[in-house]
C-alpha positions as CSV (number, residue, x, y, z in Angstrom):
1,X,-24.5,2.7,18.5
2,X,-24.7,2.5,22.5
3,X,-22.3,4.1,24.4
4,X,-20.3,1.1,26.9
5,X,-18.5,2.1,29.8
6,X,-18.1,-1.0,31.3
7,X,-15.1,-0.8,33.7
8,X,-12.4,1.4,34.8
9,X,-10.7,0.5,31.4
10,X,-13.1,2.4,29.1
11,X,-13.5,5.4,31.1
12,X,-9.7,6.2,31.3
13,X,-9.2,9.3,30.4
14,X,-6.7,10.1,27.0
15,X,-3.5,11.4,28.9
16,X,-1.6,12.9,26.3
17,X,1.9,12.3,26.3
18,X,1.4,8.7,27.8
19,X,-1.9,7.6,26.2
20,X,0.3,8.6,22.6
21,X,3.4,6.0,23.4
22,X,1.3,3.2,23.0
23,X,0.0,3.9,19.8
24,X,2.3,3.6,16.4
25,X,3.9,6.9,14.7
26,X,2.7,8.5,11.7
27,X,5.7,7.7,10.0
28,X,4.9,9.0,6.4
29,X,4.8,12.4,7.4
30,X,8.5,11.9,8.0
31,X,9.4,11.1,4.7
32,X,6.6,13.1,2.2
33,X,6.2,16.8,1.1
34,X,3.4,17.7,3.1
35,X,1.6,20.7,1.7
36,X,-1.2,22.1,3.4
37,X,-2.6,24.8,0.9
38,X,-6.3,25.2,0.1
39,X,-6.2,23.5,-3.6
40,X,-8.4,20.9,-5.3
41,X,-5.9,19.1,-7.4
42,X,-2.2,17.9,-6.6
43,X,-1.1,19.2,-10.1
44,X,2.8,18.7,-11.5
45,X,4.1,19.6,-15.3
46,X,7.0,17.2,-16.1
47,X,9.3,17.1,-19.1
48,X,12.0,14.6,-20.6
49,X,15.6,15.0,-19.0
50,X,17.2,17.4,-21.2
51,X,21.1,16.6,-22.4
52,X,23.4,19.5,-23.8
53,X,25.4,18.9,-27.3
54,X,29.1,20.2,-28.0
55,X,29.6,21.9,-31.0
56,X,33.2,22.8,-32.5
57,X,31.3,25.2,-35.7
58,X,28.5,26.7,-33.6
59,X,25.8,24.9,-35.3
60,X,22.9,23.3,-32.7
61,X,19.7,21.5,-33.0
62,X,16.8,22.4,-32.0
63,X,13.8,20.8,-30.6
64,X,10.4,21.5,-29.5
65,X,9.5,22.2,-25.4
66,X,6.8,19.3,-24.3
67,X,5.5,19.0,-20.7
68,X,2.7,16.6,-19.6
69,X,0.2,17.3,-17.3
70,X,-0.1,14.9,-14.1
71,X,-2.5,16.2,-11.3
72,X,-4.3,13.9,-8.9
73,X,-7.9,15.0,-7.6
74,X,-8.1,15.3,-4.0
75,X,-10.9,13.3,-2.5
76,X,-10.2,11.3,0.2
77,X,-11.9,12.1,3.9
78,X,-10.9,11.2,7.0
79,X,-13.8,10.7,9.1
80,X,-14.3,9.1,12.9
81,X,-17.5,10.1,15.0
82,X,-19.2,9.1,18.0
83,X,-22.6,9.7,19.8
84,X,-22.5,10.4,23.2
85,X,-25.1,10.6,25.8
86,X,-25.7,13.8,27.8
87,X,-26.0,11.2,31.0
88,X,-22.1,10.3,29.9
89,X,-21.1,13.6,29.7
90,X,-22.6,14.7,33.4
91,X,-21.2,11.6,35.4
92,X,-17.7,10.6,33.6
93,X,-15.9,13.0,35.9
94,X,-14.1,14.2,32.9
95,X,-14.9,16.2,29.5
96,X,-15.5,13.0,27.1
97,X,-16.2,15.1,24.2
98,X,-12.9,16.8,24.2
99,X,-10.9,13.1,25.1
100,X,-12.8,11.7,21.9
101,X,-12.0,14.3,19.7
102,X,-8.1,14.0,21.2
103,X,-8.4,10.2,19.8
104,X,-10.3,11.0,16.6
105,X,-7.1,13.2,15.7
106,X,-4.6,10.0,16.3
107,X,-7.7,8.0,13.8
108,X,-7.3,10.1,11.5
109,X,-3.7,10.4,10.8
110,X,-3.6,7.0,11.1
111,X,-6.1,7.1,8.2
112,X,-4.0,9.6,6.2
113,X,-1.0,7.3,7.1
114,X,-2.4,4.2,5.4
115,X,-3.4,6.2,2.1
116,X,-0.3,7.8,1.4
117,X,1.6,4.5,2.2
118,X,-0.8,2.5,-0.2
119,X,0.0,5.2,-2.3
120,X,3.7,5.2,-2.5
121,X,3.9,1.6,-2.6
122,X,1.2,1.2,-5.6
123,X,3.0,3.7,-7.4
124,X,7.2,3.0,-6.9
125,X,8.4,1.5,-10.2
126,X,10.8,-0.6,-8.2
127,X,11.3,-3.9,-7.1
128,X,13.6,-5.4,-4.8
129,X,13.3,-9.1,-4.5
130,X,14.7,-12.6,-4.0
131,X,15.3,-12.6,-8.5
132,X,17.3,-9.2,-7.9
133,X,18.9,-9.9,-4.8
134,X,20.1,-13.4,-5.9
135,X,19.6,-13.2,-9.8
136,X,18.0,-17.4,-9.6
137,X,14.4,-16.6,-8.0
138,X,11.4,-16.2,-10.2
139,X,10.1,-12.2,-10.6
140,X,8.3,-11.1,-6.9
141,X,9.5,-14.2,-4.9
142,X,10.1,-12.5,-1.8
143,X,13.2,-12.1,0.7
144,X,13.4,-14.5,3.4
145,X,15.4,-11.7,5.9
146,X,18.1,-13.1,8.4
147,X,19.9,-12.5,10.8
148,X,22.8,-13.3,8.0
149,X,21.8,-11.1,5.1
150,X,20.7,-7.4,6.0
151,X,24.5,-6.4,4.8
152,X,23.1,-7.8,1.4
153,X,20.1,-6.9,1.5
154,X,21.0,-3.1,2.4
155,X,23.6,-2.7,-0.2
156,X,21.6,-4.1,-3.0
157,X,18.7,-1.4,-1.9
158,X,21.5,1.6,-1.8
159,X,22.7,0.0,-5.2
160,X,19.0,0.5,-7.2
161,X,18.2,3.5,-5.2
162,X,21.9,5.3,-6.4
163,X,21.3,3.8,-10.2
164,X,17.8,5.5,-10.0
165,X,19.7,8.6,-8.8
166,X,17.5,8.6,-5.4
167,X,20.2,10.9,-3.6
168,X,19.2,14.7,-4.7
169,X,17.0,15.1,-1.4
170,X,19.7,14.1,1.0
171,X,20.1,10.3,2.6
172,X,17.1,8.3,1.2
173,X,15.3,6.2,3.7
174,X,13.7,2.7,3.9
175,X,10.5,2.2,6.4
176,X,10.1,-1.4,7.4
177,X,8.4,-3.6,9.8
178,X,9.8,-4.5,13.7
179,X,10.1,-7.7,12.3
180,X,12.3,-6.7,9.5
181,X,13.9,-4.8,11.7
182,X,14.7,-7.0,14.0
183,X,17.0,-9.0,11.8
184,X,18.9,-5.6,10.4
185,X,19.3,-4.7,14.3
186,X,21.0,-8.7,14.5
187,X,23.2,-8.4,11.9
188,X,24.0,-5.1,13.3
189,X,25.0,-6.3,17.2
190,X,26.9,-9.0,14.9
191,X,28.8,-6.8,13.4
192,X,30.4,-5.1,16.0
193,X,31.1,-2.0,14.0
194,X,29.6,1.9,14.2
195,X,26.1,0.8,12.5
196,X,25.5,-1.5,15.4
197,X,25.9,1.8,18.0
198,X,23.7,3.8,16.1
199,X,20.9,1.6,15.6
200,X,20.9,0.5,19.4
201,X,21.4,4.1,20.5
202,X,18.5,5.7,17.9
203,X,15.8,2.9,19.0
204,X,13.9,0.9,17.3
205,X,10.5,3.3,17.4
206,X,12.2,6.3,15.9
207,X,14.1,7.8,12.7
208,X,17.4,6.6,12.5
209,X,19.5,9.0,10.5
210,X,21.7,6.9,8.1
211,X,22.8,4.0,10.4
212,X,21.6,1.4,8.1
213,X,24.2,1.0,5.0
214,X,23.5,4.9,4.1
215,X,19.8,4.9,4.2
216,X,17.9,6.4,7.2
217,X,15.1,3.4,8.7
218,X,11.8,3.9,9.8
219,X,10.6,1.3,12.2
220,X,6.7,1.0,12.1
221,X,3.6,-1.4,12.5
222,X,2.1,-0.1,10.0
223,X,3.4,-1.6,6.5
224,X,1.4,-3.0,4.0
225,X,1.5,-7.1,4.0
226,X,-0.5,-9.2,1.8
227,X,-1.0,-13.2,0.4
228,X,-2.3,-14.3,-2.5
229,X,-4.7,-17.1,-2.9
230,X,-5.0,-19.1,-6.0
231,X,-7.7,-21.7,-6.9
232,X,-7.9,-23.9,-9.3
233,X,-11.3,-25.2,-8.8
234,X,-14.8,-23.8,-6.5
235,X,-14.2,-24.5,-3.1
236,X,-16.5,-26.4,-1.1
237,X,-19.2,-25.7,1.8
238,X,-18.3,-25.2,5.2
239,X,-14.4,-24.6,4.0
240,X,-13.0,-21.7,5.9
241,X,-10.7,-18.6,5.3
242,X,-9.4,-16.7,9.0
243,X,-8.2,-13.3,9.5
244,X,-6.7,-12.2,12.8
245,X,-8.8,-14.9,14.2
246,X,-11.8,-13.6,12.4
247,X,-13.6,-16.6,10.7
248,X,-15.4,-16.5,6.9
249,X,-17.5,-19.9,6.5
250,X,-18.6,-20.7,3.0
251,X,-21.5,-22.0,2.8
252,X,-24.4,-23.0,1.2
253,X,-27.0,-20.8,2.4
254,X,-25.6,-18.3,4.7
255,X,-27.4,-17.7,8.1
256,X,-24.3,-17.1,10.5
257,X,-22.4,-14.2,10.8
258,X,-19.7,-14.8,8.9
259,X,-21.1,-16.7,6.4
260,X,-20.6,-16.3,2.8
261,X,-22.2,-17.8,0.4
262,X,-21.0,-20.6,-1.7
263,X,-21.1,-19.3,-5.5
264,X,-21.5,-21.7,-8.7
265,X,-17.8,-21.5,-9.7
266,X,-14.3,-20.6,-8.5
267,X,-14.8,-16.9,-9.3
268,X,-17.9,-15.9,-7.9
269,X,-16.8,-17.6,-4.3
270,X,-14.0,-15.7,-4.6
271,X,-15.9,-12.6,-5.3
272,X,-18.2,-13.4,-2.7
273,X,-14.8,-13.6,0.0
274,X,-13.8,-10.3,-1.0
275,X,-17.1,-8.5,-1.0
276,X,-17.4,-10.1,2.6
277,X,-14.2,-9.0,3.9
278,X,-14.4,-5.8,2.2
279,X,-17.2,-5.0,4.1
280,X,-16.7,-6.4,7.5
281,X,-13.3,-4.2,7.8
282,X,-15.4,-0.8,6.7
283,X,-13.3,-0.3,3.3
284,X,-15.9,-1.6,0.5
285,X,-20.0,-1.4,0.3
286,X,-22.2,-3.3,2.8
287,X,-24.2,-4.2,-1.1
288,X,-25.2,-8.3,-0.2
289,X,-25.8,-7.9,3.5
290,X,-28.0,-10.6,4.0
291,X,-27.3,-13.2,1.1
292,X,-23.8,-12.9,-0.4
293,X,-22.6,-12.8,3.5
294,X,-23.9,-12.2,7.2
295,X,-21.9,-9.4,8.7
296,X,-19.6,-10.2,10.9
297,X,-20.1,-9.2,14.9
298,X,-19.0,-5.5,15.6
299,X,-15.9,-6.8,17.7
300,X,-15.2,-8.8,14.3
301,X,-15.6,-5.8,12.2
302,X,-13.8,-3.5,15.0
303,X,-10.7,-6.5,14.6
304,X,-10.5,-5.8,10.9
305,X,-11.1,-2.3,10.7
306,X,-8.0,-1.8,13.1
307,X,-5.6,-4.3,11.2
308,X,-6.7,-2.3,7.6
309,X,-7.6,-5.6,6.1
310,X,-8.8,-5.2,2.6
311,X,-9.2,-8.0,-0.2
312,X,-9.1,-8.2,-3.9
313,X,-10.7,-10.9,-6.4
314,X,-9.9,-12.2,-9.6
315,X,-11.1,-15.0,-12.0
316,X,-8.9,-17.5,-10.5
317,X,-7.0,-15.1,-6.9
318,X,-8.1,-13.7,-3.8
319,X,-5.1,-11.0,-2.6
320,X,-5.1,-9.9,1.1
321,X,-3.7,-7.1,2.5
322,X,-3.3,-5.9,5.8
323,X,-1.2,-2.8,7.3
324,X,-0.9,-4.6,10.7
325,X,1.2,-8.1,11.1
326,X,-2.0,-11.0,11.3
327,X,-2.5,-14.2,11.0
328,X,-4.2,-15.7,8.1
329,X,-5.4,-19.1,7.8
330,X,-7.1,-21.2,4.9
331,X,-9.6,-24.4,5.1
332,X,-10.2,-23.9,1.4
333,X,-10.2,-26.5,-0.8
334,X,-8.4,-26.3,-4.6
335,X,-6.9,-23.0,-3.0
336,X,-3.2,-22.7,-2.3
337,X,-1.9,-19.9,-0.6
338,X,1.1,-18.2,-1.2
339,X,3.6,-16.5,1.1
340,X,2.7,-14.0,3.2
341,X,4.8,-10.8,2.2
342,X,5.6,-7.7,3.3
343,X,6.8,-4.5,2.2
344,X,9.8,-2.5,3.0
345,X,9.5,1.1,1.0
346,X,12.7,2.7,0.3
347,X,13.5,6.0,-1.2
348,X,14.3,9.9,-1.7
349,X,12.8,11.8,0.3
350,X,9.9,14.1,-0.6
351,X,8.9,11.6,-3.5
352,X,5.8,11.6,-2.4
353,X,3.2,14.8,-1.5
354,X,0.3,14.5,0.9
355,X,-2.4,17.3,0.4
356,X,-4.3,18.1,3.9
357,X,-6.1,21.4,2.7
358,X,-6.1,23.9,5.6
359,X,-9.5,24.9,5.0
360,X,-10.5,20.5,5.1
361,X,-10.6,20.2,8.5
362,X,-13.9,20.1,10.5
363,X,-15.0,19.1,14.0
364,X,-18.1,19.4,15.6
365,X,-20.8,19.0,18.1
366,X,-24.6,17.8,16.1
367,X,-27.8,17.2,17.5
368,X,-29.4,14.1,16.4
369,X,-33.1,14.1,16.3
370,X,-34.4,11.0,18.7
371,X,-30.8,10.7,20.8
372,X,-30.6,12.4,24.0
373,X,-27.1,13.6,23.5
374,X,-24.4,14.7,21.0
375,X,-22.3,13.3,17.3
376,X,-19.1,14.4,17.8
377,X,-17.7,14.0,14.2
378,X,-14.0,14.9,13.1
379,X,-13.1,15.1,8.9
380,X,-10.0,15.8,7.3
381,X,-9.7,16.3,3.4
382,X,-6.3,15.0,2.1
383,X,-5.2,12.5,-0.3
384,X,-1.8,11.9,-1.8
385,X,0.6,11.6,-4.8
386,X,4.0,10.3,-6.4
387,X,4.8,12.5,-9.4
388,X,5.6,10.9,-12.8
389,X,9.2,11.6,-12.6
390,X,9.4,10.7,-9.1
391,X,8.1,6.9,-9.4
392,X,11.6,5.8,-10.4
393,X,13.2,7.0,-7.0
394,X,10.6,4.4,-5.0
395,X,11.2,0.9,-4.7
396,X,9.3,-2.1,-2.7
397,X,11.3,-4.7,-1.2
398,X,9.3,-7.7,-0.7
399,X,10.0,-9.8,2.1
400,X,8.7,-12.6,3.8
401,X,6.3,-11.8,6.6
């Protein structure tokens, strides 16, 4: 790719210390065992909880020991790179090589970030929602927040995370959205009591340490949100599905960027959708270039890279999910579209372990036969993990984006 410096805008320099306030926290690493020894495998052995008998005669039962394996291979990399040309380096007035690798170290938490978060949320056994919280929803309706209802919404978290005995790592936390946030910090100024002062005092960008109903919050960007898309029928050409402004047309014949071909039922459109968006935001194979779909532009892809969009298909669904807040729009016809929820993960602390092997991490400098210049390219090993026994102490609270 060609390097661009077109203004004064792309050749500021990475200041650090001012550059990093305008990008989101890492907030994971807050919350997660984050272990950082050279090993292949995140390996735990659990057992069953183990309960004593009384005995008035001295006589016992006995039972055999049993442990089960649960290990996780780690084999996820981190990876951001970039060419540069020697005529960049000479005239930039500053060293670009060592601002780039500055930024590919905020990429790549970022990257480890959106793993380990996937990862927690895919694997907490909980569920907070709108049938728990007011017993007459259907399962996974989510929470429309207020500023009314955080006091309920709060206690009813505390309430499943102390019945899952969440407590043994000190005050749990729960790591939600600004919007989500925004209607706890309400109800807070509402109040008028000693929640309201810590909340406002802490910030809305950092760990509060217990100010919300006994649980610590995390205030981040970076949350997984996703809608669900149901058809009951093949949509039809030139209908439309939008992401973050980015368009997918389905067509006929594809021959625009963006386009994705129209399949012969229901399924295979849908199929088609995801394989398209898959690709365009860099987290699924570029297989179909060219006749399934026509890649999007590289500001497109950039778009959807940034906002970690990724899809998933069914017979009959299409499920987004983003880790940025976006708006998504359908011109589908026989497709209804569900609400757009996000996630608000509460727990005990340490529940989850990231792995970022010591001996993982690589940068460097490589020439690149036919380019006057340099590939500066960054990796990290790492991946991450919630332990058998630990899956219990996690729960998503769905609420409405």
């Amino acid at each position: 790719m060609a390097n661009v410096f077109n203004s004064d805008v792309h050749k500021q320099q990475y200041d650090e210390g001012v550059m990093a306030e305008l990008r989101d926290s890492i907030p994971m690493n807050s919350v997660s065992k984050v272990r950082t020894d050279n090993v292949e495998y995140i390996f735990n052995r659990y057992g069953d909880d183990e309960s004593a008998e009384n005995t008035t005669d001295g006589t016992y039962s006995v039972t055999d020991a049993t442990y089960t394996a649960d290990s996780k291979l780690i084999d996820q990399e981190a990876v951001k790179s970039h060419r540069i040309r020697y005529k960049e380096m000479a005239r930039e007035g500053f060293d670009i090589a060592l601002d780039l690798a500055d930024r590919h170290g905020f990429a790549m938490a970022e990257a480890v970030h959106r793993h380990s978060a996937k990862t927690a949320y895919g694997l907490a056994n909980g569920v907070v929602d709108n049938e728990v919280l007011a017993g007459s929803a259907s399962a996974l309706t989510p929470i429309t927040l207020s500023s009314s209802n955080p006091d309920d919404v709060g206690a009813t978290i505390t309430q499943v995370l102390q019945e899952r005995e969440a407590y043994g790592m000190g005050t749990p936390f729960m790591m939600m959205s600004p919007k989500a946030a925004k209607n706890f910090n309400l109800f807070s100024m509402g109040a008028g009591f000693e929640v309201a002062d810590n909340s406002l005092r802490s910030g809305l960008f950092q760990v509060n340490r217990g100010s919300l109903f006994g649980l610590d919050s995390i205030v981040t960007n970076e949350v997984p949100r996703s809608i669900v898309l149901t058809a009951t029928g093949n949509v039809t050409a030139a209908d439309t599905l939008t992401i973050a402004g980015v368009v997918f047309s389905v067509v006929a014949s594809p021959s625009a960027a963006g386009d994705v071909d129209l399949g012969g039922d229901a399924a295979t459109t849908l199929s088609n959708l995801a394989t398209a968006i898959n690709a365009a935001s860099g987290q699924g194979s570029t297989s179909g270039a060219g006749t399934t779909y026509i890649a999007q532009s590289a500001a497109n892809q950039l778009t959807l890279k940034n906002a970690g969009v990724t899809a998933v298909a069914t017979a009959t669904t299409l499920t987004i999910t983003t880790m940025r807040y976006v708006t998504i729009s359908e011109s589908l016809g026989n497709v209804t579209a569900g609400t757009y929820t996000e996630n608000i993960l509460a727990g005990i602390r340490n529940a989850v372990e990231i792995v970022l092997p010591s001996n993982g991490f690589h940068s460097e400098e490589k020439s690149v036969t036919g380019f006057n210049g340099i590939e500066l390219t960054t990796t990290q090993v790492h991946d991450a993990h919630v332990f058998y026994k630990n899956r219990d102490k996690l729960v998503r609270v769905l609420v409405a984006a």
